[in-house]
MDAnalysis code that builds the backbone (N, CA, C; Angstrom):
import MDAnalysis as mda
import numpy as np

u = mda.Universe.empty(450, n_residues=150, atom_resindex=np.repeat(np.arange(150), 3), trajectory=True)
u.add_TopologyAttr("name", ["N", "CA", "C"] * 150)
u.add_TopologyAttr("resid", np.arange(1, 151))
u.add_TopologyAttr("resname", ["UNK", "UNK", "UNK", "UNK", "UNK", "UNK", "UNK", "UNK", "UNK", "UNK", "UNK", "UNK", "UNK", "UNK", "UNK", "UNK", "UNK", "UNK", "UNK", "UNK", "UNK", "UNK", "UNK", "UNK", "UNK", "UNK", "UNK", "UNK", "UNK", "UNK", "UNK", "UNK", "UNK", "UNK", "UNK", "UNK", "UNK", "UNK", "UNK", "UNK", "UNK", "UNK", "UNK", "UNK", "UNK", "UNK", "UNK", "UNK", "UNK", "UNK", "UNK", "UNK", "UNK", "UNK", "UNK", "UNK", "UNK", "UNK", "UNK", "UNK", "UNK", "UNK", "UNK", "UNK", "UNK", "UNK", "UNK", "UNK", "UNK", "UNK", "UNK", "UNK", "UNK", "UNK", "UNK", "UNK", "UNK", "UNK", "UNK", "UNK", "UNK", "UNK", "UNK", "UNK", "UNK", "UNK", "UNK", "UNK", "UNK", "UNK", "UNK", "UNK", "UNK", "UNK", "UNK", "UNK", "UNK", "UNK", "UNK", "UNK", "UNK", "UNK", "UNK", "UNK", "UNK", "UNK", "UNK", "UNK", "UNK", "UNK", "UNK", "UNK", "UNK", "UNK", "UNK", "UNK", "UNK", "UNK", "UNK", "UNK", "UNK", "UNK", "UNK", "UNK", "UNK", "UNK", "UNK", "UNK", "UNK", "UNK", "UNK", "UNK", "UNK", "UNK", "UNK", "UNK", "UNK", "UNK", "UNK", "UNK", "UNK", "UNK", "UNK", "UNK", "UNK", "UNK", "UNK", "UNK", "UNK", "UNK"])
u.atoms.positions = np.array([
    [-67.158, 65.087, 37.623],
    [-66.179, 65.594, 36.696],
    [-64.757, 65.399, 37.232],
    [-64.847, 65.414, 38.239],
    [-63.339, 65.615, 39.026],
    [-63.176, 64.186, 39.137],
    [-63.983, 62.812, 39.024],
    [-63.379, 61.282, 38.944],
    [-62.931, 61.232, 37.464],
    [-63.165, 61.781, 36.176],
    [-62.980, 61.540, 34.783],
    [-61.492, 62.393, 34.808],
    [-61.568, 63.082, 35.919],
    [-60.007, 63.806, 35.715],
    [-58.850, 63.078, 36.607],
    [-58.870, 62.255, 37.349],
    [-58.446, 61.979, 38.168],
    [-57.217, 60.721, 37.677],
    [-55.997, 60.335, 38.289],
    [-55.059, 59.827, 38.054],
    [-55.479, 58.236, 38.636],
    [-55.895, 57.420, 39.116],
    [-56.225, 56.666, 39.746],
    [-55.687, 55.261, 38.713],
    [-55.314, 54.442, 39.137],
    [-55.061, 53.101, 37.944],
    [-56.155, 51.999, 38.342],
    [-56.003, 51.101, 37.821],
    [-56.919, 50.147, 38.107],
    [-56.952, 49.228, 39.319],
    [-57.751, 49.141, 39.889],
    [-57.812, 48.216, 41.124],
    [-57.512, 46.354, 40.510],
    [-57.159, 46.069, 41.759],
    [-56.707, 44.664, 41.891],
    [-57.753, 43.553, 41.131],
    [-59.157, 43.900, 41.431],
    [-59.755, 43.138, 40.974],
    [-59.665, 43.195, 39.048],
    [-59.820, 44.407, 38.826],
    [-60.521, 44.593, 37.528],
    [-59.100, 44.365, 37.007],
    [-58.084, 44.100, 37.111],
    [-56.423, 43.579, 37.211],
    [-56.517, 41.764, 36.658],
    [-57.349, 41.318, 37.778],
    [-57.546, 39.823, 37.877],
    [-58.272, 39.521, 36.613],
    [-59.507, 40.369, 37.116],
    [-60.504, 40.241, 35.738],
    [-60.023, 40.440, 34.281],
    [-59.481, 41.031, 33.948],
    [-58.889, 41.180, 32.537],
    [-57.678, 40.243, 32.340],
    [-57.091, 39.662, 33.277],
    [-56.087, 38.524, 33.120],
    [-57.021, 37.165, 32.744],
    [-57.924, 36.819, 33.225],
    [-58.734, 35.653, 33.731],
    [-59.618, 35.786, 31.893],
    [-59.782, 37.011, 31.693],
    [-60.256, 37.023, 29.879],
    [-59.426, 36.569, 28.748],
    [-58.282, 36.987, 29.229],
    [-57.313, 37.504, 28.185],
    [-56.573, 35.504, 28.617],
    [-57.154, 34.953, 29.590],
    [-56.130, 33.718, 29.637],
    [-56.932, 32.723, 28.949],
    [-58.412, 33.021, 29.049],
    [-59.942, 32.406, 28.124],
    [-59.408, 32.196, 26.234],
    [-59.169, 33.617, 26.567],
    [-59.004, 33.902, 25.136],
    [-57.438, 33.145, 24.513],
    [-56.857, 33.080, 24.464],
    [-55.119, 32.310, 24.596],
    [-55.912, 30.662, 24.761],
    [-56.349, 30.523, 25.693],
    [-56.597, 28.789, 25.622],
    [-57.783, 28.362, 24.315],
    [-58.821, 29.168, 23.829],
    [-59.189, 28.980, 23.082],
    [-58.227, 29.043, 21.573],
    [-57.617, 29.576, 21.566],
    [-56.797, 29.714, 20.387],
    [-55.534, 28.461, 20.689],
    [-55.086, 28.262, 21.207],
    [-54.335, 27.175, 21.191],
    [-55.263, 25.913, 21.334],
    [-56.097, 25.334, 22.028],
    [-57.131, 24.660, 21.458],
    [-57.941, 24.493, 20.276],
    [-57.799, 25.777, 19.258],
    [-58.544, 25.524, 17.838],
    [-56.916, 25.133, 17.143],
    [-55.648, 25.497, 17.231],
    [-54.229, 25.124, 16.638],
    [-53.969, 23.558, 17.053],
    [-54.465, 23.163, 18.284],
    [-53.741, 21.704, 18.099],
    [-54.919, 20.685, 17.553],
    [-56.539, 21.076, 17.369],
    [-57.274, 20.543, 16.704],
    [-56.950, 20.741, 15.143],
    [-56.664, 21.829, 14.422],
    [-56.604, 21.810, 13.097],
    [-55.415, 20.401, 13.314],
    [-54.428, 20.943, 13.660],
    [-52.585, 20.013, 13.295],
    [-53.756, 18.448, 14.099],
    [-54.456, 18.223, 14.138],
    [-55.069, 16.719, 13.855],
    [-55.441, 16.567, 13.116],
    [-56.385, 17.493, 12.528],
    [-56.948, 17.422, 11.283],
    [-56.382, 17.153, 10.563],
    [-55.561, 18.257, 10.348],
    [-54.192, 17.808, 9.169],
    [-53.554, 16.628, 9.334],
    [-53.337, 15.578, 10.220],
    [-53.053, 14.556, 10.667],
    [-53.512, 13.802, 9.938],
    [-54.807, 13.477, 10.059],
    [-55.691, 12.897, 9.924],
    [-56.158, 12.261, 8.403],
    [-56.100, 13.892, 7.817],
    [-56.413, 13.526, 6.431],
    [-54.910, 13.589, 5.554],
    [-53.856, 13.576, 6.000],
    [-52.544, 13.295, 5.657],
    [-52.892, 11.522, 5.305],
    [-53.444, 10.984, 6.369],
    [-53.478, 9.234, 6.262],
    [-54.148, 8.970, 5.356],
    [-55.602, 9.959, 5.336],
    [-56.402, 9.339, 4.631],
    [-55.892, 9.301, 3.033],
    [-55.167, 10.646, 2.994],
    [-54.339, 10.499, 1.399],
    [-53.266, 9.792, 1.012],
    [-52.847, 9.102, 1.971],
    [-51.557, 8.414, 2.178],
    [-52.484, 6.738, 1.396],
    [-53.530, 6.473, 2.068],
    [-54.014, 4.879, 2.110],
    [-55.013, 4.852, 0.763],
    [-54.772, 5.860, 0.913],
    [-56.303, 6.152, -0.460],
    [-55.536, 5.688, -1.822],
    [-54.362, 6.083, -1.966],
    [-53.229, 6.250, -3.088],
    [-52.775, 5.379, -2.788],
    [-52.515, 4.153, -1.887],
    [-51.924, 2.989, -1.767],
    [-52.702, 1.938, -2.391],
    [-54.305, 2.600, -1.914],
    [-55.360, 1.258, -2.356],
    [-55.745, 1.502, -4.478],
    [-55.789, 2.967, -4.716],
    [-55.679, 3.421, -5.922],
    [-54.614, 2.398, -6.659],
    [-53.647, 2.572, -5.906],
    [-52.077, 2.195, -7.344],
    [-52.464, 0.981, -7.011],
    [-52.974, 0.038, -5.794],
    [-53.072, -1.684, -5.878],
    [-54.257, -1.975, -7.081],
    [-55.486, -1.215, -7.282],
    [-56.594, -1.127, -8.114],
    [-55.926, -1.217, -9.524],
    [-54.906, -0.186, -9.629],
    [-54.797, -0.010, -11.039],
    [-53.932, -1.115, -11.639],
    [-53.525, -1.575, -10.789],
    [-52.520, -3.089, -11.320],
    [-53.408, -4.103, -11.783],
    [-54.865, -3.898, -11.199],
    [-56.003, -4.961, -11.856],
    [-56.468, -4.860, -13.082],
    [-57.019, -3.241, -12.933],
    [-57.252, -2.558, -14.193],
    [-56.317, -2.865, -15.118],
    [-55.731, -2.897, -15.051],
    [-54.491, -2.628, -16.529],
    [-54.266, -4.703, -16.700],
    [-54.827, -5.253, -15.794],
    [-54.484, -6.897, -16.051],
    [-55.129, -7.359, -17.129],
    [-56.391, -6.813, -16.574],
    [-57.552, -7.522, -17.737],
    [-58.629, -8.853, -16.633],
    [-60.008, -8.989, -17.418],
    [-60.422, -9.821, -16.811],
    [-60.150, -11.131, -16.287],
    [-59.110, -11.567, -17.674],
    [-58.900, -12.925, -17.748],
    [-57.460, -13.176, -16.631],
    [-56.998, -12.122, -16.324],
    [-55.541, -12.625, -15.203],
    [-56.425, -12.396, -13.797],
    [-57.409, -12.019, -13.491],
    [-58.173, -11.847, -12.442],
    [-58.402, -13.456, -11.889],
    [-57.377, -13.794, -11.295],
    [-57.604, -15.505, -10.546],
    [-58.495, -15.144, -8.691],
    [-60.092, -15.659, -8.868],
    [-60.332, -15.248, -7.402],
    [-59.762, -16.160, -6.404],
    [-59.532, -15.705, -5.313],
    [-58.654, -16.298, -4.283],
    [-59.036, -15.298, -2.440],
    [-58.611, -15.987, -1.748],
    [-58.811, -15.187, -0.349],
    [-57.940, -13.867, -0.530],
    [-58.001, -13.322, 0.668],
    [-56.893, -12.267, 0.911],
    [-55.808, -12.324, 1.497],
    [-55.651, -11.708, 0.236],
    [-53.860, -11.942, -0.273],
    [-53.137, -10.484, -0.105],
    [-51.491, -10.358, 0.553],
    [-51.536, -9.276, 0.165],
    [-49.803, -8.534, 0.920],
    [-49.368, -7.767, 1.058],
    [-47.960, -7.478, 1.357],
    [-47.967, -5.886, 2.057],
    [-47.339, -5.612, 2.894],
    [-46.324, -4.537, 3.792],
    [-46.141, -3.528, 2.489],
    [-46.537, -2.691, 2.931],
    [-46.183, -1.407, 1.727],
    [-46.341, 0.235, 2.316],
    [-45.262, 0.674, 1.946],
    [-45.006, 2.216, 2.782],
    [-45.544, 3.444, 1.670],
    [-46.440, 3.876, 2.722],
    [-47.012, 4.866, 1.642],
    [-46.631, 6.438, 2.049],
    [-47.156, 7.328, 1.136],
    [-46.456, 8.739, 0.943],
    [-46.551, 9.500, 1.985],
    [-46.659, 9.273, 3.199],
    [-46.490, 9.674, 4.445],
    [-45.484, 8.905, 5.453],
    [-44.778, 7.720, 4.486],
    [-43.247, 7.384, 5.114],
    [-44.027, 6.533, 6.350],
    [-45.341, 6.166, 6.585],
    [-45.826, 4.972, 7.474],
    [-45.865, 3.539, 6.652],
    [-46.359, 2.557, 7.638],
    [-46.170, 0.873, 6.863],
    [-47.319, 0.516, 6.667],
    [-48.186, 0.703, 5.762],
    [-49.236, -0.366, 6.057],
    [-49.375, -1.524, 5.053],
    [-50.498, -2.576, 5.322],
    [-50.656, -3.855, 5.050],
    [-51.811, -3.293, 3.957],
    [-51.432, -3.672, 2.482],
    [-52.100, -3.462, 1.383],
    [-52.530, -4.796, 0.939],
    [-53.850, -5.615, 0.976],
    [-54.205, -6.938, 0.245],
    [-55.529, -6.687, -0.488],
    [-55.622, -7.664, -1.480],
    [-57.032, -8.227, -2.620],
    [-57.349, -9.136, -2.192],
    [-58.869, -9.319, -2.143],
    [-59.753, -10.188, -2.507],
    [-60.426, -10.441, -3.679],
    [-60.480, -11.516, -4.595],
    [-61.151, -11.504, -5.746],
    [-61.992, -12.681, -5.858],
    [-63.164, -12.487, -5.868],
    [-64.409, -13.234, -6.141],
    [-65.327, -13.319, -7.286],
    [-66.201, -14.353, -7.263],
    [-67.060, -13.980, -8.207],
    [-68.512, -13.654, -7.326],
    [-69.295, -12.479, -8.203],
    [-70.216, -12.343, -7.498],
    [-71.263, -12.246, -8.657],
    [-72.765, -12.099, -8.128],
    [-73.802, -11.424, -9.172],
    [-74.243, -10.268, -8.798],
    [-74.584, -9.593, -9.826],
    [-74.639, -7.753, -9.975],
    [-76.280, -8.013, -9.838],
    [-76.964, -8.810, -10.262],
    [-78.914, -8.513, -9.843],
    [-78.856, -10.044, -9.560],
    [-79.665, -9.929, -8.783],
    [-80.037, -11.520, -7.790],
    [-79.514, -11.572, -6.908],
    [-80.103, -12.616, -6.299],
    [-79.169, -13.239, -5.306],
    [-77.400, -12.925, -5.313],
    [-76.652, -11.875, -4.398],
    [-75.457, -11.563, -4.443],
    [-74.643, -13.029, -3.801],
    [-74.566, -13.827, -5.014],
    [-73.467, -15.034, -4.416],
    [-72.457, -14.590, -4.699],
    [-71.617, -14.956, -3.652],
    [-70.071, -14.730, -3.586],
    [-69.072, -15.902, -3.214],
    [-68.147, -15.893, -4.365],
    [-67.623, -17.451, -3.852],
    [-66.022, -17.094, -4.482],
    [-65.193, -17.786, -4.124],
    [-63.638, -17.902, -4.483],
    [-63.628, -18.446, -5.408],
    [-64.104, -19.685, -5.488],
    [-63.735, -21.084, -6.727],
    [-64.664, -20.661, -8.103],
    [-65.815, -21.508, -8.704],
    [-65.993, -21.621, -9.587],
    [-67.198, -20.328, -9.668],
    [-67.555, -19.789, -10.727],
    [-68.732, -18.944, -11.282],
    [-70.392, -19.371, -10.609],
    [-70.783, -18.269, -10.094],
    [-72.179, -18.869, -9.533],
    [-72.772, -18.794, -10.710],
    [-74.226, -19.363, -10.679],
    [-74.972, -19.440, -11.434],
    [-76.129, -18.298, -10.893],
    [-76.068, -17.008, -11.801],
    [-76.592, -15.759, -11.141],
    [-78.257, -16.266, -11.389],
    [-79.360, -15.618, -10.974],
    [-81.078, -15.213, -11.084],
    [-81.063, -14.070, -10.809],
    [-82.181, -13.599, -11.194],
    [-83.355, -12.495, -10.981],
    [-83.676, -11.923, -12.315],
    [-83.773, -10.872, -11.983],
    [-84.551, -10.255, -13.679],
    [-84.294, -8.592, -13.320],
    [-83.288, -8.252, -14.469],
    [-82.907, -8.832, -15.636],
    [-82.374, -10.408, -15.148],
    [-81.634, -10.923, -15.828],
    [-80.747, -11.681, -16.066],
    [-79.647, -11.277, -16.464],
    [-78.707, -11.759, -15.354],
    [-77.416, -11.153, -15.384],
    [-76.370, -12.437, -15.346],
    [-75.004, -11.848, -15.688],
    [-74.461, -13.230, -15.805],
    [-72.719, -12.653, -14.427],
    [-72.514, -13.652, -13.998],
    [-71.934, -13.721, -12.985],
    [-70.538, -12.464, -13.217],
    [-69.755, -11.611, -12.529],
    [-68.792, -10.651, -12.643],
    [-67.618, -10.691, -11.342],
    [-66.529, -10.542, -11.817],
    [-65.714, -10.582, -10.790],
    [-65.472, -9.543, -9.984],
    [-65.506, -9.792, -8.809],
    [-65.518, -8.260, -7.686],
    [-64.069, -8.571, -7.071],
    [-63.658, -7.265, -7.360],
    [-61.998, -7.175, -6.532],
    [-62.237, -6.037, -5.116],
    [-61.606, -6.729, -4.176],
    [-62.066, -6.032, -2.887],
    [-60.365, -5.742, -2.142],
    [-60.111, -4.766, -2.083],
    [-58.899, -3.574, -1.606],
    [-58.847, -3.371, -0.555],
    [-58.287, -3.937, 0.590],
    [-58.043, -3.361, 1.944],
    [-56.736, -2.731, 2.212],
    [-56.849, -1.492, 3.429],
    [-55.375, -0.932, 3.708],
    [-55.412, -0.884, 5.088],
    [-54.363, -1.700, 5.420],
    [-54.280, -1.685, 7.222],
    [-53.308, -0.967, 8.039],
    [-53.681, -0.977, 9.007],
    [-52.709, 0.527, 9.657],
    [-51.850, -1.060, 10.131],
    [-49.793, -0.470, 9.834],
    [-49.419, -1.571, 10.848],
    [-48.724, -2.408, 9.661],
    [-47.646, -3.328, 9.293],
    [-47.555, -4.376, 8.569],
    [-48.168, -5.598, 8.466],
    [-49.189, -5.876, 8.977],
    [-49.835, -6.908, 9.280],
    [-51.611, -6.389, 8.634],
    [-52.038, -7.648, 8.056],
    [-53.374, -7.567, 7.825],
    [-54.534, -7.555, 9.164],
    [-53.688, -7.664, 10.296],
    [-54.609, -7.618, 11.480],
    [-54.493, -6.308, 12.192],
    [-53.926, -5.223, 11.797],
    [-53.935, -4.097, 12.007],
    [-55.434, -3.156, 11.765],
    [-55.680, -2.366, 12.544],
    [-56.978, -1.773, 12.314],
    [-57.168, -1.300, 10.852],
    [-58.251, -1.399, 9.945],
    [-58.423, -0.712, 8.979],
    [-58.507, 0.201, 8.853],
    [-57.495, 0.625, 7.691],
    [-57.477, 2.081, 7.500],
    [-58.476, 2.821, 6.070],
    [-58.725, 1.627, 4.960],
    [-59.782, 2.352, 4.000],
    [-59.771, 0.775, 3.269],
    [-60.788, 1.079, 2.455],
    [-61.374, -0.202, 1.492],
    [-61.613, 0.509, 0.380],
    [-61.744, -0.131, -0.985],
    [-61.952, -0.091, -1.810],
    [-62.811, -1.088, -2.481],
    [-63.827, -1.309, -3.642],
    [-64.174, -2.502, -4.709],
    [-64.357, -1.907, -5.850],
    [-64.129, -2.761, -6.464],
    [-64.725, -2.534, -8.243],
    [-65.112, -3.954, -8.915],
    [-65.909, -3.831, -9.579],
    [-66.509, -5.063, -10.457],
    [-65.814, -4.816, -11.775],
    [-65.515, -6.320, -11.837],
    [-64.782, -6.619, -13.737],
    [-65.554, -7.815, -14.114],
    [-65.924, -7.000, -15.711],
    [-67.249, -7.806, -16.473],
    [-66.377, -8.528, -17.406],
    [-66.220, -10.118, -17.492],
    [-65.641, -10.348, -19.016],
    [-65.990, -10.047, -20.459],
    [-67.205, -8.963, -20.661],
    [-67.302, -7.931, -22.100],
    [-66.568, -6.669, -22.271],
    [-65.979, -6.493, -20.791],
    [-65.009, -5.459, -20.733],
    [-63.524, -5.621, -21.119],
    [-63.441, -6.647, -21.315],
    [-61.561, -7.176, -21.303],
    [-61.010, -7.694, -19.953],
])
């Protein structure tokens, strides 16, 4: 009874010990703050390239089948909504949707299999980190255009 009454403070160790918790605890929390602010990093780009490769898509869309000329990859330096540079280009081919997937630049393959399908143009969207198309990739895109579609 007379130790529960007693004035005594804490010893040196149990001093250390509650510093050595309390410094656990502080590094874990600043370790989960500079992982989120990557996160957020992170998917800042991904919305940045996503909306670069979107608005290059919709310039096809809105062309029509018939301005769809296939050709290699082609393509230009473009700054997207995160104020970085990247390298936005198309590829446009012809390919077949059942059969044999031929893919060629120049003239229309001659599609097989069953059903029977008849040859469609595939537009292919790259976004590169960097002004240059040799910059690491940052996202892709495709879509197929049918000439019964326009």
């Amino acid at each position: 009874m007379t130790r529960l009454h007693s004035e005594e403070g804490m010893t040196l160790i149990e001093l250390l010990i509650a510093m050595v918790v309390m410094a656990l605890g502080i590094s874990a929390l600043v370790a989960g703050f500079s992982s989120g602010l990557l996160s957020i990093g992170r998917a800042q780009q991904a919305s940045s390239v996503g909306t670069l490769a979107d608005a290059k898509m919709e310039t096809y869309r809105q062309a029509g089948f018939g301005k769809l000329t296939p050709g290699a990859l082609s393509g230009s330096a473009q700054t997207g909504t995160d104020g970085k540079t990247y390298w936005v280009g198309a590829t446009i081919s012809w390919t077949c949707i059942v059969g044999d997937p031929q893919t060629t630049t120049g003239s229309p393959p001659s599609c097989n299999g069953t059903p029977a399908s008849r040859p469609v143009k595939l537009v292919e969207i790259e976004v590169h980190k960097g002004s240059t198309k040799f910059g690491a990739l940052a996202f892709s895109e495709s879509a197929t255009f049918d000439s019964s579609t326009g």
